[in-house]
OpenMM code with the backbone's topology and positions (N, CA, C; nanometers):
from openmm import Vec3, app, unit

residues = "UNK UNK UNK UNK UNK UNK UNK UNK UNK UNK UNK UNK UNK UNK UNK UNK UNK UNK UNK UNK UNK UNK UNK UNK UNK UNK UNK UNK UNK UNK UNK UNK UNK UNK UNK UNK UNK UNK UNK UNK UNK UNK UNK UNK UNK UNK UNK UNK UNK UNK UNK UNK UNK UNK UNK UNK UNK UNK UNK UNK UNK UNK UNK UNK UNK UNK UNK UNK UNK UNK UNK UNK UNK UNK UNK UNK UNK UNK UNK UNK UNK UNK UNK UNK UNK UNK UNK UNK UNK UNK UNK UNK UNK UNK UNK UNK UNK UNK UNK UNK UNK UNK UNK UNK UNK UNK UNK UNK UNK UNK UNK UNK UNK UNK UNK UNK UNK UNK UNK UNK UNK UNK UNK UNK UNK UNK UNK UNK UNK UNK UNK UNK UNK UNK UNK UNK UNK UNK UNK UNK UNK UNK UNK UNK UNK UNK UNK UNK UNK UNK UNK UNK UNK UNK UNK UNK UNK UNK UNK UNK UNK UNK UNK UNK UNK UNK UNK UNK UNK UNK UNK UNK UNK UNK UNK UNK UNK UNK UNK UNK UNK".split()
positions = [
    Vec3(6.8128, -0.7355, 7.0574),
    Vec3(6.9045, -0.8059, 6.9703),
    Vec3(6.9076, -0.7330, 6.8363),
    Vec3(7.0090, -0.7597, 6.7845),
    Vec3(7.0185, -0.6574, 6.6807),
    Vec3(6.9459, -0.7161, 6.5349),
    Vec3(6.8328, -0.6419, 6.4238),
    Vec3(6.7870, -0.6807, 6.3279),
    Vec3(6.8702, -0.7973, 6.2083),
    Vec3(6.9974, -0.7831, 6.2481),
    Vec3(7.0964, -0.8941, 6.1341),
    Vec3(7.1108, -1.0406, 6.1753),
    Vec3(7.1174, -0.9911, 6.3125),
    Vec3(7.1640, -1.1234, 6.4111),
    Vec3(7.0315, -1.2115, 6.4191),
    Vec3(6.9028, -1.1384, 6.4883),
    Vec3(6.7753, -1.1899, 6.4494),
    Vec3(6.7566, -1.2392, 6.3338),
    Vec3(6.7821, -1.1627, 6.2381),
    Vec3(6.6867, -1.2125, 6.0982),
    Vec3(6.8347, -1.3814, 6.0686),
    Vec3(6.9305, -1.4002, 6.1059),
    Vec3(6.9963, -1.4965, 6.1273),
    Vec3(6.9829, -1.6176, 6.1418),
    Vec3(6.9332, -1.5971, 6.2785),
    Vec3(6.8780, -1.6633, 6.3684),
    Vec3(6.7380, -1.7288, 6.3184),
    Vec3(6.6802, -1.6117, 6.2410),
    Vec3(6.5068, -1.6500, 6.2261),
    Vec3(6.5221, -1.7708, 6.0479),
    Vec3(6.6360, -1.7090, 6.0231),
    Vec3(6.6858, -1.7522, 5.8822),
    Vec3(6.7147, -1.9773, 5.9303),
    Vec3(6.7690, -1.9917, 6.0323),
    Vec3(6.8314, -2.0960, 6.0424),
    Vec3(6.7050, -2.1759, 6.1267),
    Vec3(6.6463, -2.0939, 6.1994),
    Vec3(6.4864, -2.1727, 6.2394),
    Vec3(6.4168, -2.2603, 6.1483),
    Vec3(6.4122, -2.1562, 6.0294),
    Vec3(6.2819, -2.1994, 5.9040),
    Vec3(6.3980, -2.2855, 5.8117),
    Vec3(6.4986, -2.3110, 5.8016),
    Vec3(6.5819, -2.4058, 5.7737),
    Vec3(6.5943, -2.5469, 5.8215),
    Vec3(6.5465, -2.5613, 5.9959),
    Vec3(6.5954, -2.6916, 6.0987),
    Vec3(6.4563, -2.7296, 6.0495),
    Vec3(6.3098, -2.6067, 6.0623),
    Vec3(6.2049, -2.6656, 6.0326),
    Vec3(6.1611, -2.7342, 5.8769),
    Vec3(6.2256, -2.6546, 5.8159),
    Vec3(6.2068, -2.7262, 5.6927),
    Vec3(6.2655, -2.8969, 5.6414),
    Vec3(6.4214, -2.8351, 5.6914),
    Vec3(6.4930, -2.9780, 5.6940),
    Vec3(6.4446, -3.0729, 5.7848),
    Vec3(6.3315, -3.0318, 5.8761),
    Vec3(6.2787, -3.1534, 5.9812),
    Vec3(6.4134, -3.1639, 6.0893),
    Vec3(6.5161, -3.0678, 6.1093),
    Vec3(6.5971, -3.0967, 6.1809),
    Vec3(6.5844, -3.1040, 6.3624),
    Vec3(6.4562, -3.0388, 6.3770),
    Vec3(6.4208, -3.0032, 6.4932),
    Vec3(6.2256, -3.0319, 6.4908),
    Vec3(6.1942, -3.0773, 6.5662),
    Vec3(6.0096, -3.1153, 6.5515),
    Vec3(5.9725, -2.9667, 6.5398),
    Vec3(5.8525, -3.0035, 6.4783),
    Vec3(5.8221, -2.8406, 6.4261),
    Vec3(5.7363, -2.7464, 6.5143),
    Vec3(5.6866, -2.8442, 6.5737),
    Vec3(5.6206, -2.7500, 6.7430),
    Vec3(5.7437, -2.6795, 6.8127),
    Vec3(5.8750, -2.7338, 6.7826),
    Vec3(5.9471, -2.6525, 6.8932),
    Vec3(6.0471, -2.5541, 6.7353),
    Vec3(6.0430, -2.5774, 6.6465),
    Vec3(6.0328, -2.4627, 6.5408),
    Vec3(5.9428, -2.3361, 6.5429),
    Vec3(5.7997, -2.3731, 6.6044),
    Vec3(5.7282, -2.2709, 6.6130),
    Vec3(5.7656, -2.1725, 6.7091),
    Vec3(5.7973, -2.2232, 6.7982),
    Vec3(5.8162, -2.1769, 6.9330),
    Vec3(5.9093, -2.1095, 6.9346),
    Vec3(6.0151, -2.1376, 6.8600),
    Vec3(6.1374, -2.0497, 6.8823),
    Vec3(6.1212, -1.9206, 6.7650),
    Vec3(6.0586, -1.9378, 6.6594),
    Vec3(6.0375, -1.8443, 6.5883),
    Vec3(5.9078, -1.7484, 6.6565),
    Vec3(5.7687, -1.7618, 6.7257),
    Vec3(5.7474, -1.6513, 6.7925),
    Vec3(5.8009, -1.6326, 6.8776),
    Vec3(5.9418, -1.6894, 6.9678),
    Vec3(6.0116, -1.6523, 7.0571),
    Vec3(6.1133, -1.5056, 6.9400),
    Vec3(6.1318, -1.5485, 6.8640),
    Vec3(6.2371, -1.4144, 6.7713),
    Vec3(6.1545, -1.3168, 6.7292),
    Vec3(6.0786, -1.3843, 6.6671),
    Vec3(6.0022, -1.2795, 6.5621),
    Vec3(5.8914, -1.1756, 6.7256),
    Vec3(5.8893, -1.2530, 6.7982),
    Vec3(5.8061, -1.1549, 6.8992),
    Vec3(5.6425, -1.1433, 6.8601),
    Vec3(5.6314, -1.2795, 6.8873),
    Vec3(5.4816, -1.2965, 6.8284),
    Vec3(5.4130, -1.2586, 6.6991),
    Vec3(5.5174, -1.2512, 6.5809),
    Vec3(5.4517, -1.1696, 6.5025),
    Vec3(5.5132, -1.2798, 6.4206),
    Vec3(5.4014, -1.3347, 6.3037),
    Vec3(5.4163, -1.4651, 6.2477),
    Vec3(5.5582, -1.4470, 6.1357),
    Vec3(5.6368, -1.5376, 6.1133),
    Vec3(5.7377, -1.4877, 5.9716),
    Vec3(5.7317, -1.6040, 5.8914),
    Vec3(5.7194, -1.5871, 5.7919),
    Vec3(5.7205, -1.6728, 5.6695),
    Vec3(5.8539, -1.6493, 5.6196),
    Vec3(5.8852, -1.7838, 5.5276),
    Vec3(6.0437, -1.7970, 5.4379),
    Vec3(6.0311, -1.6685, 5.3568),
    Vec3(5.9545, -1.6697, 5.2906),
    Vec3(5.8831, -1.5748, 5.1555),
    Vec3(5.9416, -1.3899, 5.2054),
    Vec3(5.9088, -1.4020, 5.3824),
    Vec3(5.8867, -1.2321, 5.4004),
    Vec3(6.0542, -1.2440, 5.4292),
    Vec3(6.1430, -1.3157, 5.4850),
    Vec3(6.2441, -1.3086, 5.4768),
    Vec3(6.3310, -1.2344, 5.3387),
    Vec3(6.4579, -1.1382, 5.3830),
    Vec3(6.4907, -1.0955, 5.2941),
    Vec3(6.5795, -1.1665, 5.2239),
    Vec3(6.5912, -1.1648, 5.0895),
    Vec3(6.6598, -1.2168, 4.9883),
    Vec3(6.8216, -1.2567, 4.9764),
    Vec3(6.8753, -1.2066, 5.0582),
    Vec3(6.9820, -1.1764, 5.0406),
    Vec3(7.0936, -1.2742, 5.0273),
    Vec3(7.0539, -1.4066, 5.0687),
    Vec3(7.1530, -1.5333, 5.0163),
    Vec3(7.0807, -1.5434, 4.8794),
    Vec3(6.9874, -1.5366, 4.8344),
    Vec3(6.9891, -1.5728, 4.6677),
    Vec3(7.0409, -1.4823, 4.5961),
    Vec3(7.0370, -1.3331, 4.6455),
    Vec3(7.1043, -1.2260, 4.5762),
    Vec3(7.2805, -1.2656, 4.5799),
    Vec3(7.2937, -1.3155, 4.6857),
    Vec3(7.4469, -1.3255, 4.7061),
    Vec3(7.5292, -1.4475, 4.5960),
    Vec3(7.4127, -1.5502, 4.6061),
    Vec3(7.4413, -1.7393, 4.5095),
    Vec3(7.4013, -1.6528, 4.3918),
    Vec3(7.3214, -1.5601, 4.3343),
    Vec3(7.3200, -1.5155, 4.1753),
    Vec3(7.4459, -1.4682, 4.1366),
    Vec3(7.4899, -1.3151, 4.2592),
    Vec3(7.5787, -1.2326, 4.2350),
    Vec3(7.7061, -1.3397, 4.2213),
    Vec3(7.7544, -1.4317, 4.2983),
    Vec3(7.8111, -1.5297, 4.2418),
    Vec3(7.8380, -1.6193, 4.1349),
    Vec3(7.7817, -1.6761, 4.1178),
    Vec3(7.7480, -1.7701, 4.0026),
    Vec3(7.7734, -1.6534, 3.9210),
    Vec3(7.7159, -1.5032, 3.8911),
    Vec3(7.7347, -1.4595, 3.7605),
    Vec3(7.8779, -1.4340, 3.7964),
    Vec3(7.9830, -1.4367, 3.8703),
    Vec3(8.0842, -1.4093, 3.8482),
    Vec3(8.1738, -1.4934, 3.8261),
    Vec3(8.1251, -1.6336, 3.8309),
    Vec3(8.1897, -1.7453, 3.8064),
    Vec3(8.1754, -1.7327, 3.6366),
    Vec3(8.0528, -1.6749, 3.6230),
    Vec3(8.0310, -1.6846, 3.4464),
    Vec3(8.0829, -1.6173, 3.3774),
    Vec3(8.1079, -1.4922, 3.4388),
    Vec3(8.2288, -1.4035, 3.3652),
    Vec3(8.3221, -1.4331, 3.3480),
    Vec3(8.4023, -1.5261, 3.4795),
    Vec3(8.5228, -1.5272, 3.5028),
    Vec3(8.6060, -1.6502, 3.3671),
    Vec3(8.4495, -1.7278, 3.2796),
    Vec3(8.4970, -1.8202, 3.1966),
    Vec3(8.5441, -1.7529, 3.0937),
    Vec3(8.5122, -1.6387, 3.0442),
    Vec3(8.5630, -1.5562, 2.9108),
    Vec3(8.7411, -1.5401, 2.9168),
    Vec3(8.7562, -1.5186, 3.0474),
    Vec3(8.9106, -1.5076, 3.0253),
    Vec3(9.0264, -1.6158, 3.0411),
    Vec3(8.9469, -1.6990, 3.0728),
    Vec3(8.9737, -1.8538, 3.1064),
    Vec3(8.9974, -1.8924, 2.9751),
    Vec3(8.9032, -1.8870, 2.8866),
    Vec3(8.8776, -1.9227, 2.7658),
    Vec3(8.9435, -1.8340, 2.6706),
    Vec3(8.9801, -1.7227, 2.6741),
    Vec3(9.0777, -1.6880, 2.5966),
    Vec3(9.2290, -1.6867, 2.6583),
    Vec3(9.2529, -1.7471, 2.7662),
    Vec3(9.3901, -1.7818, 2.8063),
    Vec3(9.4428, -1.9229, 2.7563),
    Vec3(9.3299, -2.0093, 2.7243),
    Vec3(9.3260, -2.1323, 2.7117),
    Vec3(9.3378, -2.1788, 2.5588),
    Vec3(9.2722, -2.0626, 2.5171),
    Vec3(9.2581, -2.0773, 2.3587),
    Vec3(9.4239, -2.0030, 2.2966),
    Vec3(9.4143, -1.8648, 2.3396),
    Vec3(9.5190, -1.7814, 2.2668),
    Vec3(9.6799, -1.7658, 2.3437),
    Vec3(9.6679, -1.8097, 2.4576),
    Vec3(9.7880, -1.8014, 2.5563),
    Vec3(9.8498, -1.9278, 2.6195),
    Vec3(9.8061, -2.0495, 2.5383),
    Vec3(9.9290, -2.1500, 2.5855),
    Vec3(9.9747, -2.2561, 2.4764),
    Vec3(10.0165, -2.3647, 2.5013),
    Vec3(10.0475, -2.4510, 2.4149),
    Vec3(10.0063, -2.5428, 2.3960),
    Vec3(9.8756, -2.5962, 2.4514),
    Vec3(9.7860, -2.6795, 2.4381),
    Vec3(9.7802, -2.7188, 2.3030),
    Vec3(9.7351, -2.8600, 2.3162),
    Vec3(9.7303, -2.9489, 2.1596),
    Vec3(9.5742, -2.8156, 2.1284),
    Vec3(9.5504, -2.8601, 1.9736),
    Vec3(9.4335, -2.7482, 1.9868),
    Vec3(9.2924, -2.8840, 2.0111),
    Vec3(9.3037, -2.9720, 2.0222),
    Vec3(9.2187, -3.0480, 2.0680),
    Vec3(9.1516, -3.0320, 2.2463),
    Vec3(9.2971, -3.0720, 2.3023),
    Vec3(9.2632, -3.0176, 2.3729),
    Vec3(9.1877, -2.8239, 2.4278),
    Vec3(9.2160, -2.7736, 2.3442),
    Vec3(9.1688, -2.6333, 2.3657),
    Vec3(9.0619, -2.6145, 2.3171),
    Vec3(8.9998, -2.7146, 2.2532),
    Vec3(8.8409, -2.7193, 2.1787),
    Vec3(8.7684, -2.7904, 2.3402),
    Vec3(8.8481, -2.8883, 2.3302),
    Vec3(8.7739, -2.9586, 2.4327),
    Vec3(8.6988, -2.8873, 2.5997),
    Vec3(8.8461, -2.7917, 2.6727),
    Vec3(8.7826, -2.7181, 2.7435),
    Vec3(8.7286, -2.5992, 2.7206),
    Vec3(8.7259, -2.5483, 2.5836),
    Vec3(8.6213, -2.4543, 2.5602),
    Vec3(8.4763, -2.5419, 2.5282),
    Vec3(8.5169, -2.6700, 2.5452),
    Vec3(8.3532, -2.6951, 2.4865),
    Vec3(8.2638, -2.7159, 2.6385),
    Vec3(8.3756, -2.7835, 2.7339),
    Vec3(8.2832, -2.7662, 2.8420),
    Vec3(8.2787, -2.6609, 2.9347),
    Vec3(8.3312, -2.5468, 2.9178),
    Vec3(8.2662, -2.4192, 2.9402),
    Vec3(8.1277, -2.4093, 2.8699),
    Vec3(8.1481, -2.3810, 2.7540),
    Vec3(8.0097, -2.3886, 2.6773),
    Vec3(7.9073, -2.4939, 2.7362),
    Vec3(7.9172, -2.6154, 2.7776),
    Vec3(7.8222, -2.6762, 2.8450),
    Vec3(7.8080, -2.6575, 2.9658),
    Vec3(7.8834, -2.6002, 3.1269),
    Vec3(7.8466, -2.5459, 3.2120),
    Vec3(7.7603, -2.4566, 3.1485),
    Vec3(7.7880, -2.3372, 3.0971),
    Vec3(7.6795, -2.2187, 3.0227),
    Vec3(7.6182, -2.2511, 2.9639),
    Vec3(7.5610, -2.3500, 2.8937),
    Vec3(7.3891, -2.3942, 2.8991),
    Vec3(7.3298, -2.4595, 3.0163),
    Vec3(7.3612, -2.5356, 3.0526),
    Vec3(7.3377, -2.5647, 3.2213),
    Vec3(7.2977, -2.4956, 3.2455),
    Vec3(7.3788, -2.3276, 3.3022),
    Vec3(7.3501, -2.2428, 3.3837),
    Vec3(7.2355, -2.1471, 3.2924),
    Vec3(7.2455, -2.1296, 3.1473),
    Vec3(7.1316, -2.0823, 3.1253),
    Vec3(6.9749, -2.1798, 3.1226),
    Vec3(7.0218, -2.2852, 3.1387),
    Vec3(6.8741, -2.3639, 3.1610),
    Vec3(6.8281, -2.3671, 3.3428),
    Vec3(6.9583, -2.3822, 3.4235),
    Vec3(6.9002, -2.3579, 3.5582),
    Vec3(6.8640, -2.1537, 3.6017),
    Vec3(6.9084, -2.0925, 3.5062),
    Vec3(6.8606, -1.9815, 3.5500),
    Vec3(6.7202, -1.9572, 3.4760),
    Vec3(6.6952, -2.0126, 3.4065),
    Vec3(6.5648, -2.0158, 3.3099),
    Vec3(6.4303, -2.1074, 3.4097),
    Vec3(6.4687, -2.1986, 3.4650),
    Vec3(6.4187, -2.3111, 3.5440),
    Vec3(6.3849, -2.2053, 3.6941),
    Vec3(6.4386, -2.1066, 3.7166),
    Vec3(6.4785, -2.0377, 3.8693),
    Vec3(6.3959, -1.9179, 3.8380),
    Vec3(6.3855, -1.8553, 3.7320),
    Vec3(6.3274, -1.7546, 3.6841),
    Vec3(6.4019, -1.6301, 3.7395),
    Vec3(6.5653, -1.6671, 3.7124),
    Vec3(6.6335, -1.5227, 3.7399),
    Vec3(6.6502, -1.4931, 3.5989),
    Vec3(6.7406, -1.3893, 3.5740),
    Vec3(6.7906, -1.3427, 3.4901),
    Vec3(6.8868, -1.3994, 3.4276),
    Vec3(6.8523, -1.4668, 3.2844),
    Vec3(6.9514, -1.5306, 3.2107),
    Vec3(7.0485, -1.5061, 3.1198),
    Vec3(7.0426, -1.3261, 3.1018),
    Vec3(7.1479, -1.2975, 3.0189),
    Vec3(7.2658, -1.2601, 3.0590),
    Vec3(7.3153, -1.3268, 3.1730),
    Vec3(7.4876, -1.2975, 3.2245),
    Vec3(7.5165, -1.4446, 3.1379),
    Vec3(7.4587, -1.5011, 3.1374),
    Vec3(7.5363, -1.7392, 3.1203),
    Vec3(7.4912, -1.6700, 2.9533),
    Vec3(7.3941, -1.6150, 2.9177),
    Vec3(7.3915, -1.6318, 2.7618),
    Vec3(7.4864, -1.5345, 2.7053),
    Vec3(7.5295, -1.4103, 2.7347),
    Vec3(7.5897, -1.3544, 2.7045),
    Vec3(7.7910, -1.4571, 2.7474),
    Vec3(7.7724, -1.5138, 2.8014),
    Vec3(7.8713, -1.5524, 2.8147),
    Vec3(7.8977, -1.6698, 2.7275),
    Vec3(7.7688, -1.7275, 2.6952),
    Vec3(7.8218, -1.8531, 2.6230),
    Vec3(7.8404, -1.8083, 2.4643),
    Vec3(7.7697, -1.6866, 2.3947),
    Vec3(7.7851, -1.6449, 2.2965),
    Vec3(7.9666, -1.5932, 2.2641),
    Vec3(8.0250, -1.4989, 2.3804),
    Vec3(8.1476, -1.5194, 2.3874),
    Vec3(8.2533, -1.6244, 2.3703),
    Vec3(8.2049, -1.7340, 2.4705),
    Vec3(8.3057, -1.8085, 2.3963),
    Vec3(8.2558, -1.9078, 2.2574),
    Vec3(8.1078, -1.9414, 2.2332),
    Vec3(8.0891, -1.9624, 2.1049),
    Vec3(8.2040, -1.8313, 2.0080),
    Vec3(8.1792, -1.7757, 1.9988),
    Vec3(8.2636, -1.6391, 1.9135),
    Vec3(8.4238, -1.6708, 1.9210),
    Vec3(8.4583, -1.7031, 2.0202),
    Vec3(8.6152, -1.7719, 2.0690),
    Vec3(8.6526, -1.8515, 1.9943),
    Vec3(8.5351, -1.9635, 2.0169),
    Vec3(8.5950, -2.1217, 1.9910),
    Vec3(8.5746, -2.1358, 1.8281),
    Vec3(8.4468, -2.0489, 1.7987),
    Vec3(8.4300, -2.0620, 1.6279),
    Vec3(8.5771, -2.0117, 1.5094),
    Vec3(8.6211, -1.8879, 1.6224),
    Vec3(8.7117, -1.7858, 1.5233),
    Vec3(8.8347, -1.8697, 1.5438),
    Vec3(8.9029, -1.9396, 1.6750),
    Vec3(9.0143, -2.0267, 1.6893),
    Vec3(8.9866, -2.1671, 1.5898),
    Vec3(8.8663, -2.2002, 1.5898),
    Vec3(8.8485, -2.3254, 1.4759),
    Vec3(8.8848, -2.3083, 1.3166),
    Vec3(8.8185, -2.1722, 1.2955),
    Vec3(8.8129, -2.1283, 1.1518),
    Vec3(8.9968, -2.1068, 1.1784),
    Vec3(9.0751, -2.0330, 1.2119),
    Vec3(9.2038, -2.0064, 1.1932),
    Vec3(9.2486, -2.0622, 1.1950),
    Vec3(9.2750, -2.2170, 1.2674),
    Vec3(9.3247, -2.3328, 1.2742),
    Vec3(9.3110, -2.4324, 1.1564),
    Vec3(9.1748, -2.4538, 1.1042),
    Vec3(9.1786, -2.5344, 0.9531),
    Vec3(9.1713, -2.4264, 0.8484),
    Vec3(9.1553, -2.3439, 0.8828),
    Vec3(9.1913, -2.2933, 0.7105),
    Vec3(9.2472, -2.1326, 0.7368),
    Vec3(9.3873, -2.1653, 0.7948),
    Vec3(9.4288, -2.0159, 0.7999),
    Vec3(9.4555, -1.9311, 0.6896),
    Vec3(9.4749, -1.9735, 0.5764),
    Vec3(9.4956, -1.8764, 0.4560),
    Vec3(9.3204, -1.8330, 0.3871),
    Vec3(9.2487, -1.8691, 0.4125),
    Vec3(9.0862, -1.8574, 0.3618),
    Vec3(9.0155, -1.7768, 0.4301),
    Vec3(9.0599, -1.5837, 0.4502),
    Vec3(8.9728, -1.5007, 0.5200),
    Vec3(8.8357, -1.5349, 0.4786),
    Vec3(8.7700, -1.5661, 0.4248),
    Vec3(8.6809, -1.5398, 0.3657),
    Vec3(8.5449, -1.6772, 0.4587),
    Vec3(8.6163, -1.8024, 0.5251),
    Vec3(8.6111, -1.8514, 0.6188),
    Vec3(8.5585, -1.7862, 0.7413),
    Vec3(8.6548, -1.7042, 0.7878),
    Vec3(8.6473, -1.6370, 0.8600),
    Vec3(8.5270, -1.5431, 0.8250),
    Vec3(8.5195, -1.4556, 0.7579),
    Vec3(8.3781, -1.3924, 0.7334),
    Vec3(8.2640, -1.4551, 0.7414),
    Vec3(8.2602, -1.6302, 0.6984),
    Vec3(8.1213, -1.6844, 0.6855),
    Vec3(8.1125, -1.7037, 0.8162),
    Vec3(8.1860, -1.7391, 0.9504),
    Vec3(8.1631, -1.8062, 1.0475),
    Vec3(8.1442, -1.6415, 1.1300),
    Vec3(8.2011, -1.5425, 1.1521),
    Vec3(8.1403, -1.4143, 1.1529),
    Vec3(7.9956, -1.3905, 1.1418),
    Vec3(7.9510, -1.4352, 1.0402),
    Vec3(7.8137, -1.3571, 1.0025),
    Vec3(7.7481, -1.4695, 1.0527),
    Vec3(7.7767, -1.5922, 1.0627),
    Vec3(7.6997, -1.6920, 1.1798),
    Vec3(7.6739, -1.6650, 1.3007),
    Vec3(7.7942, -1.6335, 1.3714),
    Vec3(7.7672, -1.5136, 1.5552),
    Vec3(7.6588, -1.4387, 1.5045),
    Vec3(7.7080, -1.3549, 1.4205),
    Vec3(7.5950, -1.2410, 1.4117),
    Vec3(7.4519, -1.2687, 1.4188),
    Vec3(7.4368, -1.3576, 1.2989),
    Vec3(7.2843, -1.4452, 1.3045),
    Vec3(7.2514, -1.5151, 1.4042),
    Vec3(7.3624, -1.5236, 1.4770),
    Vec3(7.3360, -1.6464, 1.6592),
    Vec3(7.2634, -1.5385, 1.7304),
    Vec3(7.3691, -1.4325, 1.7165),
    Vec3(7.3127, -1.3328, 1.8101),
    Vec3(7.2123, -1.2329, 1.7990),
    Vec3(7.1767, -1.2393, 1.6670),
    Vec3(7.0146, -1.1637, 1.6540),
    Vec3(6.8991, -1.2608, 1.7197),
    Vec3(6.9306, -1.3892, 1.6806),
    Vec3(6.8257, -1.5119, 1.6748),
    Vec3(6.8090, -1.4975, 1.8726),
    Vec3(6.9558, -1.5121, 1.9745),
    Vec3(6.9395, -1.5080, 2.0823),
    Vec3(6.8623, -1.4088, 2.1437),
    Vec3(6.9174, -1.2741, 2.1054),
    Vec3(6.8600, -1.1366, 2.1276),
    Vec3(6.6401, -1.1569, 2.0586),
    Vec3(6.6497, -1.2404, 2.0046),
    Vec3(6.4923, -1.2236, 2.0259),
    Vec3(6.4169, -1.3157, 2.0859),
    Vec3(6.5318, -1.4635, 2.0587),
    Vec3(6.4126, -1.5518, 2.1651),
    Vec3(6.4350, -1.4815, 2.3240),
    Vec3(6.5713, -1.4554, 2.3739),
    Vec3(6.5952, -1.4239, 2.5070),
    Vec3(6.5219, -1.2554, 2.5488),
    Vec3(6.5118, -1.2356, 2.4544),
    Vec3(6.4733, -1.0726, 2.4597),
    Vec3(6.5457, -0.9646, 2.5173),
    Vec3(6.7078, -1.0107, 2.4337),
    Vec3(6.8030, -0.8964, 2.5457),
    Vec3(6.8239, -0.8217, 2.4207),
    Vec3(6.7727, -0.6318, 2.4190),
    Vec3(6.8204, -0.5680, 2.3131),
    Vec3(6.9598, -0.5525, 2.2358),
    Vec3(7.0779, -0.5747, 2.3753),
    Vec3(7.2088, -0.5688, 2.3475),
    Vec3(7.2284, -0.6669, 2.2244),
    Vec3(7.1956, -0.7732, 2.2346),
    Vec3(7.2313, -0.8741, 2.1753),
    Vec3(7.1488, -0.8087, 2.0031),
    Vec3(7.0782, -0.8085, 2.0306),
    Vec3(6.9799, -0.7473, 1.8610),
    Vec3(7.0851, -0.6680, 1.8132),
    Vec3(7.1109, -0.5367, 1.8805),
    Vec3(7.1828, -0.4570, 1.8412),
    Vec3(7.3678, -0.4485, 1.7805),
    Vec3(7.4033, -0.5467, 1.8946),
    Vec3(7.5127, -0.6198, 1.8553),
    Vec3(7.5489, -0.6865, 1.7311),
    Vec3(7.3852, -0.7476, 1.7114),
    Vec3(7.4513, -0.8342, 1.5704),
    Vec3(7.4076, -0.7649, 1.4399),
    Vec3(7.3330, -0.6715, 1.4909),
    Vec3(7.3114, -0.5474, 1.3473),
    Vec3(7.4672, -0.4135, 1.3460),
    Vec3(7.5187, -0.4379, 1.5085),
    Vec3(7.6606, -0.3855, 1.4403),
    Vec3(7.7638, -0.4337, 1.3766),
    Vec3(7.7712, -0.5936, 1.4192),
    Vec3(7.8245, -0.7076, 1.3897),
    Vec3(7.8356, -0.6936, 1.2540),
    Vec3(7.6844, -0.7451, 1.1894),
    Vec3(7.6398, -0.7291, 1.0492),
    Vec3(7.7121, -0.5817, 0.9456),
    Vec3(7.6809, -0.4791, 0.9900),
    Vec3(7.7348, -0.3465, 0.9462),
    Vec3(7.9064, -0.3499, 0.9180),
    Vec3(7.9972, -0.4007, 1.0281),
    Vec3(8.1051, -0.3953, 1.0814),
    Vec3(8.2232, -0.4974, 0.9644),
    Vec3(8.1363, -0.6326, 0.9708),
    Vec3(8.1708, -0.7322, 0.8599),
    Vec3(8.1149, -0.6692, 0.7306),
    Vec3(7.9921, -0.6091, 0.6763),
    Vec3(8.0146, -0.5551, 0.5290),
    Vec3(8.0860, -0.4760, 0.4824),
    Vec3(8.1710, -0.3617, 0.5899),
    Vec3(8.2356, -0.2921, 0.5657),
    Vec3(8.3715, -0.3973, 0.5527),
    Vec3(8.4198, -0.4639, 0.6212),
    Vec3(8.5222, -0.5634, 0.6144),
    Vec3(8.5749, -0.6088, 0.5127),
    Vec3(8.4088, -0.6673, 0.4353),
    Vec3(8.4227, -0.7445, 0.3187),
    Vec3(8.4440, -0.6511, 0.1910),
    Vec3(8.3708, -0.5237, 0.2588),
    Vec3(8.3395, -0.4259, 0.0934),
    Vec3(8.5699, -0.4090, 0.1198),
    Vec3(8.6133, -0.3667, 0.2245),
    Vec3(8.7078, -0.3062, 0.2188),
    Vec3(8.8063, -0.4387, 0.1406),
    Vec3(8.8143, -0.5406, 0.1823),
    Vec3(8.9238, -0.7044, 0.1631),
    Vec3(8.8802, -0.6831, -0.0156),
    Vec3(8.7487, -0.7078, -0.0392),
    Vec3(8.7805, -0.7184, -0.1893),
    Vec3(8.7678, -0.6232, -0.2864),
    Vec3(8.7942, -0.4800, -0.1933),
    Vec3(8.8329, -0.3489, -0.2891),
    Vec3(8.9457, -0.3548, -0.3052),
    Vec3(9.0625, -0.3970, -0.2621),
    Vec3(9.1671, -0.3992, -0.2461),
    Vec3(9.2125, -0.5329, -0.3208),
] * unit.nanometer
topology = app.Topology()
chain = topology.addChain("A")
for resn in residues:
    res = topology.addResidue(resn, chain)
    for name in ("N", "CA", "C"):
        topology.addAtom(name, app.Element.getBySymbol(name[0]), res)
């Protein structure tokens, strides 16, 4: 039988046995009937549905950034409403960074994503109450920035450090340039 089809097969055994779907004496039985007398644990099984539910999920998490700027910058939504479903994006993405934190995968796809649309929803807020007040805009700027140094060290993702020391650099030049002029 072929190694995919087996490991399948051996995959949905330790599933009936776990779920109690089948008595577990005849769980045993059918797994040294596959495995060929040679014991298999869940553990030695390969990974590859959790690799597949991560590789997912992070693409569900990406897929909110453009959601969120279609929602914010591309329709006609009251802007209430456009706060509102950017806010529960932002709360799926703590969710998902607390269940990937809880799972002990890798949590900087949901944090990097929720910093995005934090950055979205802050810069559409600031333009909305006080569109003539750049200077608004600069303070809520150098807030991301400080979000994202502060994230980049509790989470320990360098991108993020580095980001908000370009961030930082990027806005003084901004500011030196707005009030040279």
């Amino acid at each position: 039988m072929k190694d995919n089809r087996k490991t399948v097969i051996i995959q949905e055994i330790l599933y009936w046995k776990k779920n109690k779907m089948l008595p577990e004496h005849y769980c045993d039985y059918l797994l040294t009937l596959y495995t060929e007398g040679n014991r298999i644990e869940e553990e030695e099984l390969p990974k590859q549905k959790q690799r597949q539910k991560h590789i997912i999920s992070s693409a569900v998490f990406f897929l909110f950034i453009p959601i969120t700027v279609g929602f914010l910058y591309f329709t006609e939504l009251s802007f209430i409403l456009q706060m509102a479903i950017s806010l529960i994006f932002l709360t799926i993405t703590a969710a998902g960074i607390f269940y990937y934190q809880v799972k002990g995968l890798g949590n900087d796809i949901p944090v990097t994503v929720a910093a995005f649309i934090v950055l979205l929803f802050s810069v559409k807020a600031v333009l909305y109450f006080f569109p003539e007040k750049i200077i608004f805009l600069y303070i809520i700027l150098t807030i991301n920035c400080l979000l994202w140094f502060i994230g980049g060290r509790k989470f320990k993702l360098i991108y993020f450090t580095i980001s908000s020391y370009i961030g930082f650099l990027v806005l003084a030049i901004l500011i030196f340039i707005t009030f040279q002029a």
